[in-house]
C-alpha positions in Angstrom: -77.3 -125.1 40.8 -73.3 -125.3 41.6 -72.8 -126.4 37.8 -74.8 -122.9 37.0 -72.3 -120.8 39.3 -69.4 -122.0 38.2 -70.3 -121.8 34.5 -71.1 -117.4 35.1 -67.7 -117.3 37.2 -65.8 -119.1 34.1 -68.1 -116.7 31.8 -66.6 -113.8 33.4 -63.0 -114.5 33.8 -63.4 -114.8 29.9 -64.7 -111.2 28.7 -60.8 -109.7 28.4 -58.8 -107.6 30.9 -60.6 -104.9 32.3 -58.0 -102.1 30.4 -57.7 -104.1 27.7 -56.6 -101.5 24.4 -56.0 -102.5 20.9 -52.8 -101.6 19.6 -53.2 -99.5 17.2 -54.7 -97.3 19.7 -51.2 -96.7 20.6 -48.0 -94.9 19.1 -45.3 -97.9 19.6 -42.2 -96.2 20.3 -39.0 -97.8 19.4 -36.7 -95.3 20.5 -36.0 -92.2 22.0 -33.2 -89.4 22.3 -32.6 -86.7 24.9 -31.2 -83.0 24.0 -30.6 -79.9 25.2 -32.3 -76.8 24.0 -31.1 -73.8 25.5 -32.2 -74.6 29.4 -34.7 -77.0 28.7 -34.8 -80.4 28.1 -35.5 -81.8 24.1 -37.1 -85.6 24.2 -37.7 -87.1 20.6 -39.5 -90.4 20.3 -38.9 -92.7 16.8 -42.5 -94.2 16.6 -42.7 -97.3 14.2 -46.3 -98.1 13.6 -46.7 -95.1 11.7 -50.5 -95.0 9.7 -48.3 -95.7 6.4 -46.4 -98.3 7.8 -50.2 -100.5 8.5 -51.3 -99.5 4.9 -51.0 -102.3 2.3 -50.4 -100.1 -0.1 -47.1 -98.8 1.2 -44.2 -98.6 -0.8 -41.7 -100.9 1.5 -39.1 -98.4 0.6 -40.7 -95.1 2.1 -40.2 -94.2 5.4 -42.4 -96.6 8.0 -41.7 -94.3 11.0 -41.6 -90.6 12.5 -40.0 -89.1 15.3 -41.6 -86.4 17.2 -39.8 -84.1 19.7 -41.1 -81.5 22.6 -39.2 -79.5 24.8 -39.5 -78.8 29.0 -37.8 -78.1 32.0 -38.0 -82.2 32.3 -37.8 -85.3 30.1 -41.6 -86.1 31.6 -42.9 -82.2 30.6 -41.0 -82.9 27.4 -42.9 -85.9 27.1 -46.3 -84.4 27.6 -45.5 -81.7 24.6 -45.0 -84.7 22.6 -48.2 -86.0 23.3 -49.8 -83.0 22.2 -48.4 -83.9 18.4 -49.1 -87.7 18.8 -52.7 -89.1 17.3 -52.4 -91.7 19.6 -51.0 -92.6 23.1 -47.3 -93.7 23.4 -46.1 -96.8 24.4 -42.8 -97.0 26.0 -43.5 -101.1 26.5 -40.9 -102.0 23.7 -38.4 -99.6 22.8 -34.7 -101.0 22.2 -32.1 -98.1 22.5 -31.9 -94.1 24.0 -29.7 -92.2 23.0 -28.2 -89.4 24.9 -26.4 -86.2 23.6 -23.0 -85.2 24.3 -24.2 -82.3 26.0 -26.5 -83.5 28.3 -24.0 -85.9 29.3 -21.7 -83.6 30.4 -23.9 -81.9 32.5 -24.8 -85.1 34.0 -27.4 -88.2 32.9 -29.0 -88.5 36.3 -31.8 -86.0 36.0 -32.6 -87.1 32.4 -32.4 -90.9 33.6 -35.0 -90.1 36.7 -37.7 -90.7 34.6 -37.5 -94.0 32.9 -36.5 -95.3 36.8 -40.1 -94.7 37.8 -42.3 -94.3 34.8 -43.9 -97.9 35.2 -44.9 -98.5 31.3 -41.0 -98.3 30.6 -38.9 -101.9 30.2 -35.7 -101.5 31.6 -33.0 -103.5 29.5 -32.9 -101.0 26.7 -29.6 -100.2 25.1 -28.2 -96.5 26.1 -25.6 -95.1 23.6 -24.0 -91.6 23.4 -24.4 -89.4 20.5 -21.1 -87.8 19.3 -21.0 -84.9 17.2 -24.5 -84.5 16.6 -28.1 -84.5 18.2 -29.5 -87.6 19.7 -32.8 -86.8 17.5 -30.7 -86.9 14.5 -29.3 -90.4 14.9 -32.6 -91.8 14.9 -33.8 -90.0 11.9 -31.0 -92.0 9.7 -32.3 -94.9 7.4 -30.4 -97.6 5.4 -30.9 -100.0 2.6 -30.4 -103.0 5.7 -33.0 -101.0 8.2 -35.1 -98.3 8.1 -36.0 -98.9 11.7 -33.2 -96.2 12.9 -33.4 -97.9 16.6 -33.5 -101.2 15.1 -30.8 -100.5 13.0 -28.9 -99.2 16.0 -29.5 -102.2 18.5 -28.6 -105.1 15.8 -25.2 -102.8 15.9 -25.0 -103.1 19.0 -25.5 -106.3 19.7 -23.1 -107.2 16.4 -20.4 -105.5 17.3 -20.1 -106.6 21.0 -19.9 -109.8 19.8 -17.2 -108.9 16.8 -15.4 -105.8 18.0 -12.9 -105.3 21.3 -13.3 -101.9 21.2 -17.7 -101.7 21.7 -19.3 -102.9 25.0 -23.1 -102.9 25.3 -24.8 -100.9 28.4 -28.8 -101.9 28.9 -29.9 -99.2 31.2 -30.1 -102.2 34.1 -26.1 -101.8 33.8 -26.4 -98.6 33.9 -27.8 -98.4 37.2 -26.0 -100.9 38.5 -23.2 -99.0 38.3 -24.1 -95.3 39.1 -25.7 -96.8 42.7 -22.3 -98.7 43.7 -19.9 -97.2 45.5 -16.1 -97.3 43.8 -17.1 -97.7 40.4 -17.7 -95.4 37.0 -19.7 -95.8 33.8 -18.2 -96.2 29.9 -20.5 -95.9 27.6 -19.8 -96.4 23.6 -20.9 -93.2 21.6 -22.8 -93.4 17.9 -21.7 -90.7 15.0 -23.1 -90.2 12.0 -21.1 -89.8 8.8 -22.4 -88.2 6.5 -25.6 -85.4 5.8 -28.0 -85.6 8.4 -31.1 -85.1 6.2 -29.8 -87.1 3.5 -30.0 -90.0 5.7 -33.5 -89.2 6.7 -34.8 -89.1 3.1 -35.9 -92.3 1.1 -33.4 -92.0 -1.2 -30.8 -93.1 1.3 -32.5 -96.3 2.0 -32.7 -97.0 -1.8 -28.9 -96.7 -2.3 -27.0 -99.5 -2.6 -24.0 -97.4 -1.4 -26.1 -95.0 1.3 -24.2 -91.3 1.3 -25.4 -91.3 5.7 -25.1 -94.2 8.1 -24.3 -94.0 11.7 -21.4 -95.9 13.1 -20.8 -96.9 16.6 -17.7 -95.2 18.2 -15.1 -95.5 21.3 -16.1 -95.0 24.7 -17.2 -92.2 26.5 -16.0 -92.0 30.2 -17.8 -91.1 33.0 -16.9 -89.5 37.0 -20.4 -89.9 38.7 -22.7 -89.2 36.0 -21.7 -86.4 34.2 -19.2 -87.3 30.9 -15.1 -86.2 31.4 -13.4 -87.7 28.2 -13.2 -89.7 25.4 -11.4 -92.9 24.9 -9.9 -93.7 21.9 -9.7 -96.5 20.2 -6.7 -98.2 21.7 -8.1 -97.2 25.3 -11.4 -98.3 24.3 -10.1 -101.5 23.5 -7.8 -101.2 27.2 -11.1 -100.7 29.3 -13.2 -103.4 27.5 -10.2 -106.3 28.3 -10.0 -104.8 32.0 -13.8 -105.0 32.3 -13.9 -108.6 30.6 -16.4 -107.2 27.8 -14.3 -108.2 24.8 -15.6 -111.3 23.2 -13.6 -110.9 20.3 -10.6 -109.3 19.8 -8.1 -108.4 16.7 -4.8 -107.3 16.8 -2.5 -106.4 14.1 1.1 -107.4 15.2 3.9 -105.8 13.2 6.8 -108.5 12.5 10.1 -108.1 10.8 9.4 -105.7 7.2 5.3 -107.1 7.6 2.6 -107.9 9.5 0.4 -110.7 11.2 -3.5 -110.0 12.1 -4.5 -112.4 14.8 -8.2 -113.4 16.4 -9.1 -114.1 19.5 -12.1 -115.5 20.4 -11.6 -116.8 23.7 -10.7 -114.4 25.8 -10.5 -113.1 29.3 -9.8 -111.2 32.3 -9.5 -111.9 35.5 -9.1 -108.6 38.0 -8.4 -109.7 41.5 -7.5 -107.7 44.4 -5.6 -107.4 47.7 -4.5 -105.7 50.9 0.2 -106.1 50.8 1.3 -104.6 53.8 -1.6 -102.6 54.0 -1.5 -101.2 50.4 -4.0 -101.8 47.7 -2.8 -103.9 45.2 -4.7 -105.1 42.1 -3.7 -108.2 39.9 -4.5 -108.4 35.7 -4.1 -111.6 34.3 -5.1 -111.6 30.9 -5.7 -115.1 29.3 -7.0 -116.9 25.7 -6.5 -118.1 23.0 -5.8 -116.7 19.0 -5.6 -117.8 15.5 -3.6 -115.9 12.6 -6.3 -115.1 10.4 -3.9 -112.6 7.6 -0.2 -112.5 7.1 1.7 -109.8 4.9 5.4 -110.1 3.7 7.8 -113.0 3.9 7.1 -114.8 7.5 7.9 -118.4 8.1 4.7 -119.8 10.3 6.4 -122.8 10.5 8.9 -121.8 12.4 8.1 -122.1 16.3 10.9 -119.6 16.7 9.3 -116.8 14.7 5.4 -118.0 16.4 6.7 -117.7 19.8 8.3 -114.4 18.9 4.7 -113.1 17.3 2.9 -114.4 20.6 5.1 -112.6 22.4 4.5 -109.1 20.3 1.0 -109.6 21.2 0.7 -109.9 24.8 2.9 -106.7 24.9 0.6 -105.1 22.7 -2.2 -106.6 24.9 -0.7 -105.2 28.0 0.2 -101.7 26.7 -3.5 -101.2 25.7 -4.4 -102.1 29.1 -1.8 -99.6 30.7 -3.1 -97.3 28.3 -6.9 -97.2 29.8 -5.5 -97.0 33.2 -3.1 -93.9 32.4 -6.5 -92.9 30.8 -8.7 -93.3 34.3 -6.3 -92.0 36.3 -5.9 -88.5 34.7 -9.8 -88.4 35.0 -9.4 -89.6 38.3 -12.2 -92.2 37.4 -12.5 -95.8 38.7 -14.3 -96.7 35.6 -12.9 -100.5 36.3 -14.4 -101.1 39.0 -11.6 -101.7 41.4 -13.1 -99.8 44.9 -16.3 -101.6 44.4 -13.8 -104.9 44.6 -12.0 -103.7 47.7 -15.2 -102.6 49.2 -16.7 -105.9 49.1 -13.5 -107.8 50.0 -12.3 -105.3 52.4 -15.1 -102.7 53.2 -13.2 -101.0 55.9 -10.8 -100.1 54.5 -12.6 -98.8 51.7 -14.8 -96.8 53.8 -11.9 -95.2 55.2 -10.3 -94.4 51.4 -14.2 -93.5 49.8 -13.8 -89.8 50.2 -10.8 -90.3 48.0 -10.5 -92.9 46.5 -10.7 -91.6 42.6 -7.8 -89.0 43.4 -5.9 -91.7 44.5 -5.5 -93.9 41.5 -2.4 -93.2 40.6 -1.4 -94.7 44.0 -2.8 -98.5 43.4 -0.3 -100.9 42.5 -1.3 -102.6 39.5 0.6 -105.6 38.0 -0.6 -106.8 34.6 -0.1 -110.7 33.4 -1.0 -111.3 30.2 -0.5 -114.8 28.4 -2.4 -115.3 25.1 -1.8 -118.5 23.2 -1.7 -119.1 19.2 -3.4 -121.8 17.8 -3.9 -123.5 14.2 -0.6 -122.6 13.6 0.0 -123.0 9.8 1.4 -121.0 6.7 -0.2 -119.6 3.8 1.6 -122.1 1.3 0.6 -125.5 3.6 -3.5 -124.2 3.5 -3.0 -123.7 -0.4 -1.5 -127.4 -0.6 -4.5 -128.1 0.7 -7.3 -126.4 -1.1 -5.1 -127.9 -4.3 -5.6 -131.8 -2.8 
C-alpha cells in the first residue's frame, strides 16, 4: 500500500509545472528602446522569433525580427499598446540591451527605468546604452552582414569594445542602480550612433553588403547629475573617466616623438583612487599603474636606445595624466561626481560627508586631487631587430 502512494505522489510531481507555456506561445524580445513622442512615452520592442524566422524555408538573409512600438503616458501603458499589435505575449526573460534616447535622458531616466525595477518577468543585467542623434527605435532596426540581431549586434559591441577600447565602459542596468541609489556618486553611460540612412540599414540589402552603407557605432560617454543627462564627453575625456573609474582594460595611445610617432598598448592597467581627510580638507590620490608594449612606430626612432624609451615612457604618462585632468575639468564644470569620490569619503568618513552632502557636487572644484601616474614599457625592440628575425 506505501509502495502504491508513493508511486501517485512521484506520478504527480512529473506531469509539468502547473503554468507551463511553450515558447512559441511567446514574442521573445531581445531588445527594447524608449522615446519620446510629444508628452508621452514611445516603447519599441525588437522581437527575434519572428513566424519567418521558425520557417525552414526562410531565406537566412531576410529579416528574422520586428520591432513594434506604442506610445503612453508610461513605459508600462506603452507596453500594453504594444501588446495590442503582438500575436503573441512578450517575453522580457532574455533581452540583452535598452536603449534610451537622448531626449528622455535629459529629462531624466528615472521614471522610464521604474518599470523594469518591478516588472518581475524582466532579468536585470541587461546592457543600457544611449542613443545619440537618433531614435532609440531606430538603432535597433539596423542590420549587418555580421548580425541581423540589431540587439545582438549591439551587445557583442559592447562587450568587444570594453575589452579593446579605453574610451567604452559597459553599464548592465544592475550598475546602473547601483549608482543612482548611492549617495556621492553619478552615472556615464556610452552612447550608440548610427552612420548612415536609417532605413537603408533596416532593409535586407544592407545585410547582403559586403561593405553595409548603415551600421551603428558605439560612441563617448554621456554624463549624468542625478538622472537626467548634462553633457557629452569626448573622446579624450571619455578615455579620462574610464582610467579614473578603472574600466579600461585596454588602452592605446599614440605618442608623438621627435618628426614621428610611437602607438603603444596597454593591457595591464590600473587605477587606484584613494582618499583622505589633510588637516581637515578632502584630498583624493590617483595613481595610475601598468604596463605597455610599442605595437607601431613612424619615422626614424632608435628603440634601442634606453635614452629615447625612457623619453617615450615619459610622453605617455603625461599624456595619461592630462586625459585624466581632462575628465575632472569635465565633472567639475557639470558639477558631477561622476567618479565616485563622495561615495568614498562617505564610507571612509561618513561625517563628514553628511555634513558636505547638500553640496558636495558644487564643491568639486575645491578637492585636492594629486595624480601619479607610472606606466612601464615592455618588449622593447626595433623594427629592424624583429625583421632579423622573421629573416632567421
Amino acid at each position: 500500500m506505501k509502495k502504491i502512494i508513493l508511486n501517485l505522489i512521484l506520478l504527480l510531481t512529473l506531469t509539468g509545472c502547473w503554468n507551463y507555456n511553450e515558447l512559441n506561445d511567446y514574442s521573445i524580445i531581445s531588445g527594447v528602446a524608449i522615446d519620446k513622442s510629444e508628452d508621452e512615452y514611445e516603447m519599441s520592442v525588437l522581437i527575434s522569433n519572428s513566424p519567418k524566422s521558425n520557417s525552414s524555408e526562410s531565406n537566412s538573409s531576410e529579416s528574422q525580427v520586428v520591432v513594434y512600438s506604442g506610445k503612453g503616458n508610461s513605459i508600462f501603458s506603452a507596453l500594453k499598446q504594444i501588446g495590442l499589435i503582438s500575436p503573441s505575449e512578450l517575453y522580457f526573460g532574455s533581452f540583452s540591451v535598452l536603449v534610451i534616447s537622448e531626449e528622455v535622458a535629459k529629462e531624466g531616466i528615472n521614471n522610464a527605468i521604474d518599470f523594469f525595477v518591478r516588472y518581475p518577468n524582466t532579468r536585470k543585467n541587461f546592457y543600457v546604452v544611449l542613443s545619440k542623434d537618433s531614435k532609440a527605435k531606430d538603432t535597433l532596426k539596423i542590420m549587418t552582414p555580421l548580425s541581423s540581431f540589431p540587439s545582438q549586434q549591439i551587445t557583442d559591441n559592447v562587450k568587444t569594445t570594453t575589452e579593446l577600447q579605453g574610451i567604452i565602459a559597459s553599464t548592465n542596468f544592475n550598475d546602473l542602480l547601483s549608482t543612482i541609489l548611492s549617495d556621492g556618486s553619478e552615472l556615464s553611460i556610452n552612447c550608440i550612433e548610427i552612420i548612415g540612412d536609417i532605413e537603408e540599414g533596416s532593409n535586407k540589402e544592407n545585410i547582403e553588403s559586403s561593405e553595409p552603407k548603415t551600421y551603428t557605432k558605439l560612441g563617448n560617454l554621456g554624463i549624468f547629475k542625478g538622472d537626467k543627462l548634462v553633457d557629452w564627453a569626448n573622446r579624450n575625456e571619455s578615455l579620462g573617466i574610464n582610467i579614473i573609474n578603472g574600466a579600461t582594460k585596454e588602452m592605446f595611445l599614440d605618442i608623438e616623438y621627435q618628426d614621428g610617432y610611437v602607438v603603444i598598448d596597454s593591457t595591464s592597467f590600473s587605477s587606484d583612487v584613494s582618499i583622505e581627510l589633510k588637516n581637515k580638507k578632502p584630498l583624493v590620490n590617483i595613481d595610475l599603474s601598468g604596463e605597455a608594449r610599442i605595437i607601431e612606430v613612424k619615422g626614424n626612432i632608435d628603440l634601442e636606445d634606453s635614452k629615447v624609451i625612457e623619453e617615450i615612457q615619459k610622453e605617455a604618462n603625461k599624456k595619461i595624466k592630462k586625459r585624466v585632468k581632462q575628465a575632472i575639468n569635465l565633472s567639475t564644470l557639470n558639477k558631477t561626481d561622476i567618479f565616485g569620490f563622495g561615495q568614498m569619503f562617505y564610507q571612509k568618513y561618513p561625517k563628514y560627508f553628511n555634513k558636505q552632502k547638500d553640496n558636495w557636487n558644487e564643491n568639486l572644484g575645491k578637492l585636492e586631487i594629486n595624480i601619479n601616474s607610472s606606466l612601464m614599457l615592455k618588449n622593447k625592440v626595433s623594427s629592424k631587430n624583429s625583421l632579423e628575425e622573421i629573416n632567421d
